[in-house]
C-alpha positions, 0 to 999 in steps of 0.5 A: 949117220943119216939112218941115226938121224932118220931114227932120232926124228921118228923118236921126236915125232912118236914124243909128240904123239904121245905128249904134245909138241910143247914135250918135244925138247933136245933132252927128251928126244936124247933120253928116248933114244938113250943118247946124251943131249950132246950126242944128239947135236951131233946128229941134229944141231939145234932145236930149230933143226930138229924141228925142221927135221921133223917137218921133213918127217911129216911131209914125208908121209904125204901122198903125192902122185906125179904127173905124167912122163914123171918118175917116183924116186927109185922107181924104173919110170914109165914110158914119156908118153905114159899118161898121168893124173892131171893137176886136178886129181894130183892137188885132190889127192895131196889135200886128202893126204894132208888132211888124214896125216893132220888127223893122224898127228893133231899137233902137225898142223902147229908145227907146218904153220910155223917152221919153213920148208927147208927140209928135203921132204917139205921141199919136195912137196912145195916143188909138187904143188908148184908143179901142179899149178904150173900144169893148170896154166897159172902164170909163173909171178902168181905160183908162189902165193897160190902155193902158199893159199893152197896149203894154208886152206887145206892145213887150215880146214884140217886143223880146225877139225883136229883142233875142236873149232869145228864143233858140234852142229846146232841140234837139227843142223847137221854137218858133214864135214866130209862133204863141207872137205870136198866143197872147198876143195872145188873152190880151190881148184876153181880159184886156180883156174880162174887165176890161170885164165886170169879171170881171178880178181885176188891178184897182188898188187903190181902182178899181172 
């Protein structure tokens, strides 16, 4: 049943690809994988759970490097004393992964902007990012919302790119956007740690 399902999200993905997101419907998902569309709720209930599936999918993709004394699911596991990238290298690692799956799949970013991260792949990822926040010392009340700024700056930058905002540079103006990437990622990890030793001035309101 769950490999069915696997199947029918991998067939609304490959839909979007080739279509767009707006081409993704439970009818068309059902006539690409030669099921009728009450077959297919047996699989995936609604609309709004094929695309939280299909989030899942797309996160899935992601690569995500865990931090040391951690296992990948399945693997044997290292030693607990076995070193591991640190938060730095981890969240880089994340936000090139992030980028290249938007570039992979421009209409990702869309579809990640508006579904929550409900299914085990995304909640993985969102426990990954936590995690690494937590390891560079930002205070439990503010990991949340620098969750959601970390994702929100990397998906942006990433979209924009996918999206055509970024255009072409003035004549004798060049870009490079690999370049302008990496610069903002630095910004990220300064503003993580500025907020870890609470020296970051973008705190909520209330939070200490």
């Amino acid at each position: 049943m769950e490999d069915r399902r696997q199947e029918i999200l991998d067939a609304a993905v490959d839909l979007a690809d080739e279509m767009g997101l707006e081409a993704v419907s439970m009818r068309a998902v059902a006539q690409r994988t030669g099921v009728t569309p009450m077959a297919l709720y047996s699989h995936v209930g609604s609309k709004a759970e094929l695309l939280d599936g299909m989030v899942g999918r797309l996160l899935a993709q992601l690569r995500l490097p865990e931090s040391a004394g951690a296992a990948m699911p399945g693997g044997p596991g290292p030693a607990p004393d076995a070193p591991g990238p640190d938060w730095r290298e981890r969240l880089r690692t994340l936000g090139h992964s992030a980028r290249t799956l938007v570039h992979r799949h421009p209409w990702a970013s869309a579809l990640l902007f508006s579904r929550p991260a409900v299914a085990p792949d995304a909640v993985r990822v969102v426990d990954q990012i936590n995690a690494m926040l937590r390891d560079a010392g930002v205070p439990s009340p503010e990991v949340p919302r620098l969750e959601r700024l970390v994702g929100t700056v990397i998906l942006g930058f990433a979209a924009s790119e996918a999206g055509g905002r970024f255009g072409a540079a003035e004549p004798g103006c060049p870009v490079d956007w690999d370049a302008e990437f990496e610069a903002d990622l630095d910004d990220v990890l300064r503003l993580v740690e500025m907020t870890a030793s609470g020296k970051a001035t973008t705190s909520m309101p209330g939070s200490r």
